[in-house]
N, CA, C and O of each residue as an XYZ file, in Angstrom:
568
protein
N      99.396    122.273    102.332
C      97.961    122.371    102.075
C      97.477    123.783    102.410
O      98.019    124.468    103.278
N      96.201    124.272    101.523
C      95.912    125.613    102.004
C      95.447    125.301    103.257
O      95.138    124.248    103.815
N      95.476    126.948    103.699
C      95.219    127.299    105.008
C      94.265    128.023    104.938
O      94.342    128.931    104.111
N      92.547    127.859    106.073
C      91.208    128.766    105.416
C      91.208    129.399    106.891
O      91.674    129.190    108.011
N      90.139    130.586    105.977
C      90.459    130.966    107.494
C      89.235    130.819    108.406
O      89.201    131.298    109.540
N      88.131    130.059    107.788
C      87.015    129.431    108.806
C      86.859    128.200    108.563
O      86.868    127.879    107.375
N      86.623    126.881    109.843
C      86.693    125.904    109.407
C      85.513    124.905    109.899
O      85.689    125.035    111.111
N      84.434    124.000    109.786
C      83.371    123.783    110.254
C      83.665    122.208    110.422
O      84.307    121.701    109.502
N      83.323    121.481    111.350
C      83.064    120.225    111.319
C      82.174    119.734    112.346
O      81.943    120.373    113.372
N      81.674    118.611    112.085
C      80.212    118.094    113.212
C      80.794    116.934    113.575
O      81.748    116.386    113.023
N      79.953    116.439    114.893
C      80.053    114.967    115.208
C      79.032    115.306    116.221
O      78.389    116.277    116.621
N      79.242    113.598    116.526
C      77.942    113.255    117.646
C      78.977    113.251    119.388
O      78.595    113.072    120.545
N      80.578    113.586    118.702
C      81.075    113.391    119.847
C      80.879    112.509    121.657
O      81.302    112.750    122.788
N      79.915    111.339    120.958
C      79.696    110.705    122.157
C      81.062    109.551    122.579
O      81.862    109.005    121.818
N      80.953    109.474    123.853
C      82.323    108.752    124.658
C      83.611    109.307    124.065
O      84.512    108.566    123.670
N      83.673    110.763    124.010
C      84.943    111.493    123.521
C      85.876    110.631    123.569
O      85.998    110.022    124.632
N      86.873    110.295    122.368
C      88.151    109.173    122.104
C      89.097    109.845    121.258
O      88.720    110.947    120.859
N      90.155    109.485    120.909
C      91.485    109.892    120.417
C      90.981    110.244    118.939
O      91.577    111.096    118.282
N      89.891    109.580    118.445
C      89.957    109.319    117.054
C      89.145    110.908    116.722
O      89.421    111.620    115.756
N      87.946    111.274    117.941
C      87.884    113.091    117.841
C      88.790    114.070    117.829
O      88.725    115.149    117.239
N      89.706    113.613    118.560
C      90.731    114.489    119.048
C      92.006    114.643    117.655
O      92.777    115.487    117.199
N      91.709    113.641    117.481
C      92.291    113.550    115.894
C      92.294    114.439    115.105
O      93.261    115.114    114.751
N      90.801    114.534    114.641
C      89.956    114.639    113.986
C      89.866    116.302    113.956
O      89.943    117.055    112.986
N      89.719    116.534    115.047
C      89.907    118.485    115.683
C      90.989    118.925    115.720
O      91.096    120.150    115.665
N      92.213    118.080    115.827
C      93.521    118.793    116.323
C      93.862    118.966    114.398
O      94.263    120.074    114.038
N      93.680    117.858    113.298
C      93.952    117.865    112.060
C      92.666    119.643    111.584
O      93.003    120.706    111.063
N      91.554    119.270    111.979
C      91.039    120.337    111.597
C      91.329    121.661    111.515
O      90.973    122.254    110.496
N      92.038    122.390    112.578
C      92.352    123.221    113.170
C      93.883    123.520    112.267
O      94.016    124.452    111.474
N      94.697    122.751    112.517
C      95.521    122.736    111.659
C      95.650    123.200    110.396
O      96.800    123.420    110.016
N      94.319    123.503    109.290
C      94.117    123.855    108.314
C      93.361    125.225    108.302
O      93.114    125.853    107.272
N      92.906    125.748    110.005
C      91.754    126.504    109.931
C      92.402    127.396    111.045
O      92.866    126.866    112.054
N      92.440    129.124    110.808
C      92.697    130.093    111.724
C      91.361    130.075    113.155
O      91.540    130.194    114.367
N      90.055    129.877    112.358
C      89.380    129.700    113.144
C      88.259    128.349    113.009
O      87.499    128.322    112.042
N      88.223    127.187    114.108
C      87.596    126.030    114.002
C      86.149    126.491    114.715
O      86.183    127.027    115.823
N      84.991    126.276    114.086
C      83.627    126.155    114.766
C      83.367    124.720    114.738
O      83.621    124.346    113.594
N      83.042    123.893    115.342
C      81.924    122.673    115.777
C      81.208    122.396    115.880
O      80.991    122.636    117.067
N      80.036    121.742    115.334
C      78.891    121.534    115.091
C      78.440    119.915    116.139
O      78.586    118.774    115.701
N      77.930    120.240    117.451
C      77.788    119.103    118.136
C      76.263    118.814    117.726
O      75.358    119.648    117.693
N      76.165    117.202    117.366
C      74.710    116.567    117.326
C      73.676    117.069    118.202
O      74.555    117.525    118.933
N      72.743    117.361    118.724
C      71.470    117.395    119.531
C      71.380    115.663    119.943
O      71.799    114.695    119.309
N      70.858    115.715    120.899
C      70.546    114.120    121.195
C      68.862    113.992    120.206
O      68.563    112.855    119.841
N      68.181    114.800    119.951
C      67.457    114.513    118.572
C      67.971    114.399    117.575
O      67.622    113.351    117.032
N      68.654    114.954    117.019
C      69.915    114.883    115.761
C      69.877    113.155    115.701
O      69.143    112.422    115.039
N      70.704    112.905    116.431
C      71.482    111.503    116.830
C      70.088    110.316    116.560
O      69.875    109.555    115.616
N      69.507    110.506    117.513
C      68.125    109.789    117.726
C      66.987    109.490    116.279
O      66.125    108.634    116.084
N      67.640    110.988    115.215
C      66.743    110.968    114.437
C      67.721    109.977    112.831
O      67.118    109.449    111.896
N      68.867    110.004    112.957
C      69.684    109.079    112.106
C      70.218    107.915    112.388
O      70.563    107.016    111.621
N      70.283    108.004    113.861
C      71.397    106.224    113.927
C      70.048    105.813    115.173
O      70.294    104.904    115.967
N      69.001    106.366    115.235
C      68.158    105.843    115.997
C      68.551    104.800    117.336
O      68.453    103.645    117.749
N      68.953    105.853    117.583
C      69.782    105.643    119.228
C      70.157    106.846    120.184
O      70.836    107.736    119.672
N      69.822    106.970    121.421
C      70.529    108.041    122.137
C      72.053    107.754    122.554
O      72.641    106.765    122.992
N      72.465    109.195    122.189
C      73.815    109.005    123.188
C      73.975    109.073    124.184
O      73.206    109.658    124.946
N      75.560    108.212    124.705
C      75.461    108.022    126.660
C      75.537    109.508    126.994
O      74.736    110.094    127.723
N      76.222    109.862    126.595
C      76.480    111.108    127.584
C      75.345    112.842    126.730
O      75.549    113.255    125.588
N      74.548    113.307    127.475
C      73.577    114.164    126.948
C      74.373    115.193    126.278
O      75.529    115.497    126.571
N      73.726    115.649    125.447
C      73.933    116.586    124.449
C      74.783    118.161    125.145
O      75.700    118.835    124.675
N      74.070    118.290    126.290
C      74.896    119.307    126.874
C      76.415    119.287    127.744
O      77.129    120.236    128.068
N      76.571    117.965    127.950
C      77.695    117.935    128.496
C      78.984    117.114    127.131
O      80.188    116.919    127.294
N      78.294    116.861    126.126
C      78.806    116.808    124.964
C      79.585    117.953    124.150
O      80.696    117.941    123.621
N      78.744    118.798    124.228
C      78.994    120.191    123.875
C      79.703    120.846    124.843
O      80.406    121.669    124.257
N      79.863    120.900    125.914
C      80.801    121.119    127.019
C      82.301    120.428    127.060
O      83.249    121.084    127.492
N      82.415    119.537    126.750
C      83.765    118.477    126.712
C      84.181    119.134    125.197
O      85.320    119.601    125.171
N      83.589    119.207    124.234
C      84.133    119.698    122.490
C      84.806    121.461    122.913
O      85.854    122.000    122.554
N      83.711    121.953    123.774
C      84.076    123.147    123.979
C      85.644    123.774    124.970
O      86.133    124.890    125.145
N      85.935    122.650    125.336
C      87.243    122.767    126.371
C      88.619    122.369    125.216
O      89.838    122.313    125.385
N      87.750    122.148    124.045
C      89.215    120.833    123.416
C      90.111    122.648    122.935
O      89.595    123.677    122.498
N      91.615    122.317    123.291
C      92.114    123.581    122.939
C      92.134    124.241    121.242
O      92.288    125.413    120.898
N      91.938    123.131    120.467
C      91.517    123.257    118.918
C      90.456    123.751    118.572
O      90.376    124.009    117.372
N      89.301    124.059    119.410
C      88.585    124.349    119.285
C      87.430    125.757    119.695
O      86.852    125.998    120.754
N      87.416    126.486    118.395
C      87.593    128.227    118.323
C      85.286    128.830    119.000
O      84.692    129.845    119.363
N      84.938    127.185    118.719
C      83.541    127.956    118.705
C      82.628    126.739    118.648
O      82.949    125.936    117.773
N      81.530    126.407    119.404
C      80.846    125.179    119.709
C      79.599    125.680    119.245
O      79.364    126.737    119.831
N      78.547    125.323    118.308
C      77.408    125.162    118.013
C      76.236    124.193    117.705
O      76.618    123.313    116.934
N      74.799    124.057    118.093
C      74.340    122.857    117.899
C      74.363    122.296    116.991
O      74.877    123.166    116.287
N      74.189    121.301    116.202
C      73.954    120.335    115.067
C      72.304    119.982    114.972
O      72.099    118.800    115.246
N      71.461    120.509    114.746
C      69.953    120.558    115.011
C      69.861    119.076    114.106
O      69.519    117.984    114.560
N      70.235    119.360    112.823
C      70.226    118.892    111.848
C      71.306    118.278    110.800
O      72.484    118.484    111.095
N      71.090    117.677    109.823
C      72.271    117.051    109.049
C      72.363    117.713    107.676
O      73.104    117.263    106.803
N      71.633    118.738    107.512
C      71.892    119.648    106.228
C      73.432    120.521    106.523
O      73.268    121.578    107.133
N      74.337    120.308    106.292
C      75.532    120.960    105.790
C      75.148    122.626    105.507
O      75.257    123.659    106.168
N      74.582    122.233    103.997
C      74.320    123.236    103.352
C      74.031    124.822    103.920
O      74.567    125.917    103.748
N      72.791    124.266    104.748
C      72.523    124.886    105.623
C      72.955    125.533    106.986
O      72.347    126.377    107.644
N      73.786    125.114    107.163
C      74.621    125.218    108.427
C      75.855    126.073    107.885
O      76.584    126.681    108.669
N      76.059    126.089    106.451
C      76.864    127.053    105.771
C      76.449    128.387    105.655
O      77.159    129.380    105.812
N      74.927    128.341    105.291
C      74.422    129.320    104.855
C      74.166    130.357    106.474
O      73.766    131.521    106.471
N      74.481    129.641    107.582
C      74.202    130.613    108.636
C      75.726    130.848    109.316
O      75.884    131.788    110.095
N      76.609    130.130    109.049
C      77.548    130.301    109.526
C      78.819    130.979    108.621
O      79.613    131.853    108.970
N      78.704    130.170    107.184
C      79.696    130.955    105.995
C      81.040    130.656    106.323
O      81.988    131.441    106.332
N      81.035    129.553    106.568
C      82.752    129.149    107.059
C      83.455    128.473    105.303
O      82.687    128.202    104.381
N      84.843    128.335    105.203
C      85.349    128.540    104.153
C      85.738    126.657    103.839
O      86.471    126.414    102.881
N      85.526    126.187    104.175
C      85.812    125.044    104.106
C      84.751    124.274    105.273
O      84.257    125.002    106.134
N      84.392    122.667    105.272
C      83.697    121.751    105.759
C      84.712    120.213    105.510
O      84.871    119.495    104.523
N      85.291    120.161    107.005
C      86.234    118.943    107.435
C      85.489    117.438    107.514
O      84.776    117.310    108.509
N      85.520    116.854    107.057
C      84.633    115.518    107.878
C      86.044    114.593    107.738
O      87.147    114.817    107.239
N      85.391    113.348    108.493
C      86.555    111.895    108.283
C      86.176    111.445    106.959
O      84.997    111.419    106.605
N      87.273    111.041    106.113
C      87.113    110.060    105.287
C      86.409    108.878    104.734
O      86.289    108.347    103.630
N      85.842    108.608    106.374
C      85.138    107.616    106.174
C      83.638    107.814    105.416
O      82.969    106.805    105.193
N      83.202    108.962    105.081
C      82.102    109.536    104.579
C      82.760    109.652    102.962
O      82.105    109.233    102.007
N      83.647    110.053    102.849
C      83.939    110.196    101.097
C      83.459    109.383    100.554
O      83.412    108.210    100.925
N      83.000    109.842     99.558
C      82.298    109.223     98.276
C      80.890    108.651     98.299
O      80.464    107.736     97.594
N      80.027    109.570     99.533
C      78.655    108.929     99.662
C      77.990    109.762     99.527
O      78.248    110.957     99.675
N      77.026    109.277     99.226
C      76.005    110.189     98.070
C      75.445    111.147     99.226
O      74.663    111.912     98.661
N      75.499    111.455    100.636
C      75.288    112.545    101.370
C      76.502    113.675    100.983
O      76.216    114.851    100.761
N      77.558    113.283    100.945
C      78.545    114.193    100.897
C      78.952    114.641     99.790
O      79.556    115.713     99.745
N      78.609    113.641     98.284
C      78.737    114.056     96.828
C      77.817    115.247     96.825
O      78.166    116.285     96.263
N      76.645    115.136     97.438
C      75.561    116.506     97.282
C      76.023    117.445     98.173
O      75.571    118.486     97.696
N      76.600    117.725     99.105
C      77.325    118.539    100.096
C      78.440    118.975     99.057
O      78.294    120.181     98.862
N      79.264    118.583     98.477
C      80.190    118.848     97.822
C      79.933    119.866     96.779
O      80.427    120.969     96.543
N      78.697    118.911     96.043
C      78.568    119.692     94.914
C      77.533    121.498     95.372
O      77.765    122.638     94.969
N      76.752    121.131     96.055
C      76.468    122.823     96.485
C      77.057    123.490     97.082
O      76.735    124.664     96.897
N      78.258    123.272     98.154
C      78.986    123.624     98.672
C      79.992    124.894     97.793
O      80.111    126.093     98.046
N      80.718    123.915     96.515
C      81.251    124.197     95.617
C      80.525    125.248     94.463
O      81.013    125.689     93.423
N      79.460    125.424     94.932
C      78.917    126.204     94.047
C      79.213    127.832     94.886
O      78.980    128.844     94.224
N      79.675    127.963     96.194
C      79.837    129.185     96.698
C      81.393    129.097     97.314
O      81.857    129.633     98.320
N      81.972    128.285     96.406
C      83.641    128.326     96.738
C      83.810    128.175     98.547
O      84.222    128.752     99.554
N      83.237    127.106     98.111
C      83.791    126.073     99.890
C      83.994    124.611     99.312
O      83.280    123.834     98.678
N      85.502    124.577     99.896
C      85.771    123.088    100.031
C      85.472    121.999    100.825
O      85.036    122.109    101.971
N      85.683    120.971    100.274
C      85.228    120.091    101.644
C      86.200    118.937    102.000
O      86.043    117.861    101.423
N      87.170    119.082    102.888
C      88.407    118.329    103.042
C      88.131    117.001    103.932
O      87.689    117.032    105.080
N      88.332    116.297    103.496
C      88.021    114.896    104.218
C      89.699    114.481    104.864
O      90.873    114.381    104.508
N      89.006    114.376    105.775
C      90.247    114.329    107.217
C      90.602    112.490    107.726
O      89.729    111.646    107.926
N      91.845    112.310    107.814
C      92.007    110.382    107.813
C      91.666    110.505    109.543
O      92.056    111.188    110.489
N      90.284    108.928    109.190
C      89.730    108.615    109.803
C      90.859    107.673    110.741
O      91.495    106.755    110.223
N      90.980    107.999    111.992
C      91.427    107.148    113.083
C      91.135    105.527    112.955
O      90.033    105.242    113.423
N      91.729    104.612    112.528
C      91.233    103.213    112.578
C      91.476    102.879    113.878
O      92.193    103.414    114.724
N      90.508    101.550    113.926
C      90.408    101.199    115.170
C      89.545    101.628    115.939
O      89.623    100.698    116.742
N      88.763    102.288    116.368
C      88.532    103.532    117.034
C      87.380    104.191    116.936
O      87.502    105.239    116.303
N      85.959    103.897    117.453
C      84.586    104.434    117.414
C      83.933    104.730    118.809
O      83.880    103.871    119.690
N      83.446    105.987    118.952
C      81.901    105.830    120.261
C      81.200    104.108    119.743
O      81.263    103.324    120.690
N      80.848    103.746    118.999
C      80.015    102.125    119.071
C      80.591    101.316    119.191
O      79.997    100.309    119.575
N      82.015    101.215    118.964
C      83.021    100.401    119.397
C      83.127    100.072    121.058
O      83.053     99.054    121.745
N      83.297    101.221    121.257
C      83.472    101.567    122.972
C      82.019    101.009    123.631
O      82.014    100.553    124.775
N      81.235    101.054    123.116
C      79.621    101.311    123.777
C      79.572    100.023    123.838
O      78.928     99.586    124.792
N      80.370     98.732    122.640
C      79.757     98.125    122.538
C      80.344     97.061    123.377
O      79.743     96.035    123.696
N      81.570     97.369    123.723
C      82.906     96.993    124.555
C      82.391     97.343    126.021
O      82.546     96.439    126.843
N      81.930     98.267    126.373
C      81.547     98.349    127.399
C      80.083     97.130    127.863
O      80.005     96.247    128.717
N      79.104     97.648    126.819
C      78.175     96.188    127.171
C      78.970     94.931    127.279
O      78.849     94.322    128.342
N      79.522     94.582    126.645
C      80.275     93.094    126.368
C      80.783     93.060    128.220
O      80.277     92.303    129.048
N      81.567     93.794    128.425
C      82.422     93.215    129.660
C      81.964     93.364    130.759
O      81.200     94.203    131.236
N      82.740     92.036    131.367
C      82.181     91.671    133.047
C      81.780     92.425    133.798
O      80.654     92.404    134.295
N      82.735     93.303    134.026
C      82.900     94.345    134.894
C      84.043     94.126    135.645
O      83.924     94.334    136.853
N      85.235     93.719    135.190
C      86.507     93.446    135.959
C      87.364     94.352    134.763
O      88.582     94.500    134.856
């Protein structure tokens, strides 16, 4: 697979799990240099209308230690586009699990209009922050 030499991907990185680590170590893999785009706890709040457990700054602190990872920036927002236009990275990684939805068909298609790809990366099964969150409410405490 080509190799770019800037590479961008976001998450909300809350309850950091294997399926991020995945997700960054595959990224990187394709990219000389990986930037990260961590959610804002407004970000988060303003799409899945929920806060995350762990705050936005120590979110961005844990992404920033991962050794795959070349450069940590906020996620204010969910415009792509935009986040291209200030950063100019050569490619945009997400999980798979987003292919083929009409957020990312429009990401694609403007994207592609300034020769950036957008590589959809296999999503970790099994394996979510709401999974965990929700696993954690559920149990006793034993």
């Amino acid at each position: 697979m080509k190799k770019y030499k800037i590479g961008y991907t976001t998450g909300v990185f809350d309850l950091f799990h294997v399926g991020h680590l995945n997700l960054l170590k595959q990224a990187k893999s394709l990219c000389k240099y990986l930037i990260v785009g961590v959610s804002t706890d407004e970000t988060v709040v303003s799409y899945k209308n929920k806060t995350p457990v762990i705050p936005f700054e120590q979110r961005k602190e844990i992404v920033a230690a991962i050794r795959y990872v070349d450069e940590v920036v906020s996620q204010d927002n969910m415009n792509k586009y935009a986040a291209w236009q200030k950063l100019h990275f050569d490619v945009l990684f997400h999980g798979d699990d987003w292919k083929d939805s009409t957020m990312y068909n429009d990401v694609i298609e403007k994207l592609s209009k300034h020769n950036v790809d957008v590589v959809f990366l296999k999503h970790t099964k099994g394996i979510s922050s709401s999974q965990l969150t929700e696993k954690i409410a559920n149990s006793d405490g034993k």
